[in-house]
N, C-alpha and C positions, 0 to 999 in steps of 0.2 A: 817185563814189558814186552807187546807184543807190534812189532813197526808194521806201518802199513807200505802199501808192495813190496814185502819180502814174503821168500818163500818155506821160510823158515822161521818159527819163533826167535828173538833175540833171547841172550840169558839176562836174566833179572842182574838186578843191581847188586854189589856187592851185600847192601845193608840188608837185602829182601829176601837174603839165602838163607832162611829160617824155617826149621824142622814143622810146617804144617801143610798136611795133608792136602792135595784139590780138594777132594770129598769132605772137607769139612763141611757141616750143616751152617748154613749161617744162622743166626742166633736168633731170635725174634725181635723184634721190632715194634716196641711199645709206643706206635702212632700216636694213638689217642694222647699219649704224654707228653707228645712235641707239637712244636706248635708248625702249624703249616699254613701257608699261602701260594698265594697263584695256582691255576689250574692248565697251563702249560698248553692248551691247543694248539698253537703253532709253531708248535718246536722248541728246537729249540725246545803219543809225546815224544813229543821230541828227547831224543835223548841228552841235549844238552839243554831242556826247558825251554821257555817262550823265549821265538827267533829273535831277534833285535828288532827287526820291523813287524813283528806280531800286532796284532791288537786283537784284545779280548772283548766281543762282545757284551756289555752293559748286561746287570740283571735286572729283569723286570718280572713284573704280575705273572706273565706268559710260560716261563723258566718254572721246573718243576723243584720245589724247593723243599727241605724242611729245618725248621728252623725262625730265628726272625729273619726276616728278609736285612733289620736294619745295624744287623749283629756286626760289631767290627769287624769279625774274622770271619769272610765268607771262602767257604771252598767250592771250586768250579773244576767238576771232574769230567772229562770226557772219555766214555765209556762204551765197551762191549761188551754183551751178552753171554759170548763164547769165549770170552778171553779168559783161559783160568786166573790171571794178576789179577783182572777186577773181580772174580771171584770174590778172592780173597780178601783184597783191598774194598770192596760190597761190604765187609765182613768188619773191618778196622772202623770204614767212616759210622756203618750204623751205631757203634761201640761210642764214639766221636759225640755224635749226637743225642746218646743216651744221659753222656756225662754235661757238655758244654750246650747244646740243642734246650733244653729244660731250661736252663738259667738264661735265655739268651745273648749266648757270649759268641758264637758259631753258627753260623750255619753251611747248610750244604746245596749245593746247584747240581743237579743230574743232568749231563745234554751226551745227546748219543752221538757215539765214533764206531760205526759197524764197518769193520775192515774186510773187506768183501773177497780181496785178494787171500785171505786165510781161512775166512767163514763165512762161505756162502750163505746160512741161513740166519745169520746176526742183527741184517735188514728188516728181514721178514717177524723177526722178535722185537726189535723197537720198532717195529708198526705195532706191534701188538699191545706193548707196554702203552701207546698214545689212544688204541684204541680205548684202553681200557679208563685211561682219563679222559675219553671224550662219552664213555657212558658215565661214569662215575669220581669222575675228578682227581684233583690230586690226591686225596686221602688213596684211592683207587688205583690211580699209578704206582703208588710206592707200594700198597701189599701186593700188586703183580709182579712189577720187579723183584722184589724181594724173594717173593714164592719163584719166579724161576729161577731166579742165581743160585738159590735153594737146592733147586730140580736139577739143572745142568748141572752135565760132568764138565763142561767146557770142551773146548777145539771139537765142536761139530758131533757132539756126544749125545744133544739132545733130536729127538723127533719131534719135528713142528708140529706135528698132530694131535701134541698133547696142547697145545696152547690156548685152546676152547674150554681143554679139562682145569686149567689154572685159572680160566675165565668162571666158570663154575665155582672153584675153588672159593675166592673172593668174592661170590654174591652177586657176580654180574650177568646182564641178560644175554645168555648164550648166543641165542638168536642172532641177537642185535651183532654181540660181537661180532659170529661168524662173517653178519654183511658187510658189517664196518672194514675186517682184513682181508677177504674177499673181497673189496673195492678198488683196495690198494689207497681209498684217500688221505693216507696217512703217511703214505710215502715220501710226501712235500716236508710235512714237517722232521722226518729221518733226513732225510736230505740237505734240511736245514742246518740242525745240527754240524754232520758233517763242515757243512761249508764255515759254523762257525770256526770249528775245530780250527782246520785247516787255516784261514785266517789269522788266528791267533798262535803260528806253528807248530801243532801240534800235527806228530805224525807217525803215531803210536800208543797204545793202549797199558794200564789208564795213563792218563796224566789228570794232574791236575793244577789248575792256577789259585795262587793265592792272594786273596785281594785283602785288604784291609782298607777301610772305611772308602769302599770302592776303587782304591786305586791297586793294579795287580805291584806285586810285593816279592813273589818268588813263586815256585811250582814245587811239587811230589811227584815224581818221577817213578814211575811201576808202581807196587803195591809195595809199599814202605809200610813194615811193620806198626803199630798201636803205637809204642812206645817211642818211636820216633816222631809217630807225627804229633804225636801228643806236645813233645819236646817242643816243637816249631809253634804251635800254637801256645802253648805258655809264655813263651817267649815272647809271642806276638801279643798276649793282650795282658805285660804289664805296662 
C-alpha cells in the first residue's frame, strides 16, 4: 500500500509479501462477459481501514462499475495509476470478476485516488481513463484502464505521451481524446474521487471498502492477494 503524503512507499502488508513480479501482464479481461453498468461522467487506505467517522459514498449509475450494480457483495476500490499494489491488486479484482462478476454475486466500483505527493502524473492518467468513458462509455473506461495498468511499470515509469497511443489502442477517437485531456475537463471528476476517498478515510492506495447489500461491512487493505480476497467474499455471500 502506498500512503498519501509520504515520501516514501509504505511496505505492503504482511499477507501481500507474495513472490509476484510488478511487471506482471495483467491478464485480459473478458468485458463483453461481465455485465456492466453506469457510465461514470462525473467521477467519481488507511492502514487501519475505514476511520470511524468515515462515510463511503453511495454507488450509483455515475460510479464506474462492473458487475451487477445490485450484487450483494459490492467492492469499492480506490485507486492509482502508478501505484504498483494496484497494479497488482488491477490484476486479483479482474480475476474477482471473472469468477463471481458473471454469476452476479460481486461486483466491483473503480474511483480514482491519484496521490500526487508520489506520482505526479497519476492525475493526469485518471483524466485520461474519464476521458475515454466520456467518448466511449463504460465498456471504454475499463479496456483503458486495463491497457494502462497493462502498460505502466508503476512509481512514475510510464510517459503520458503514450496515453493518446492507448487511446488508439481501444478504438477511440484520437482527436477527440487529445481535446478532451488537453482541456483538463476531467479534472473535476478526478478530483472527485479524491474527495470521496478522503471522506470515507481512506489515505492510501489501493484500499478498498466492502459493502454488502449497500451497507460498508469491512475493507482490503494494499493489494491482498486472490486467494485472500476471495476467502472474504465467500464468506460474505453465504
Amino acid at each position: 500500500m502506498e500512503e498519501e503524503k509520504s515520501t516514501t512507499p509504505s511496505q505492503a502488508a504482511p499477507s501481500q509479501n507474495y513472490a509476484i513480479p510488478f511487471a506482471i501482464v495483467i491478464a485480459g479481461l473478458a468485458i463483453a462477459g461481465a455485465v456492466y453498468f453506469g457510465d461514470g461522467k462525473s467521477g467519481g487506505s488507511t492502514a487501519g481501514g475505514v476511520q470511524a467517522n468515515g462515510t463511503v459514498d453511495p454507488v450509483t449509475a455515475k460510479d464506474h462499475i462492473l458487475g451487477n450494480p445490485n450484487a450483494k457483495v459490492v467492492i469499492v476500490e480506490y485507486s492509482d495509476t502508478e501505484c504498483p499494489f494496484c497494479k497488482l491488486f488491477h490484476v486479483t479484482m479482474n480475476r474477482i470478476i471473472r469468477e463471481y462478476g458473471e454469476k452476479g454475486e460481486v461486483a466491483w466500483v473503480y474511483r480514482h485516488f491519484p496521490i500526487a505527493s508520489l506520482h505526479p502524473t497519476a492525475h493526469k492518467e485518471a483524466q485520461a481513463t474519464e476521458c475515454a468513458n466520456k467518448l466511449g462509455g463504460n465498456i471504454k473506461f475499463w479496456e483503458y484502464t486495463n491497457k494502462l495498468f497493462e502498460i505502466t511499470p508503476g512509481n512514475n515509469g510510464f510517459n503520458i505521451a503514450e496515453l493518446p497511443k492507448i487511446a488508439k489502442t481501444v478504438g477511440l477517437d484520437v482527436g477527440a481524446f487529445n481535446t478532451c485531456l488537453e482541456s483538463g475537463e476531467m479534472k473535476a471528476a478526478v478530483d472527485a474521487g479524491l474527495e470521496s476517498g478522503r471522506k470515507a478515510g481512506v489515505s492510501g492506495t489501493p484500499h478498498s471498502i466492502i459493502l454488502v447489500d449497500g451497507k460498508a461491512v469491512g475493507s482490503i487493505n494494499g493489494a491482498q492477494p486472490y486467494e485472500a480476497v476471495k476467502a472474504q467474499i465467500d464468506a460474505l455471500l453465504k
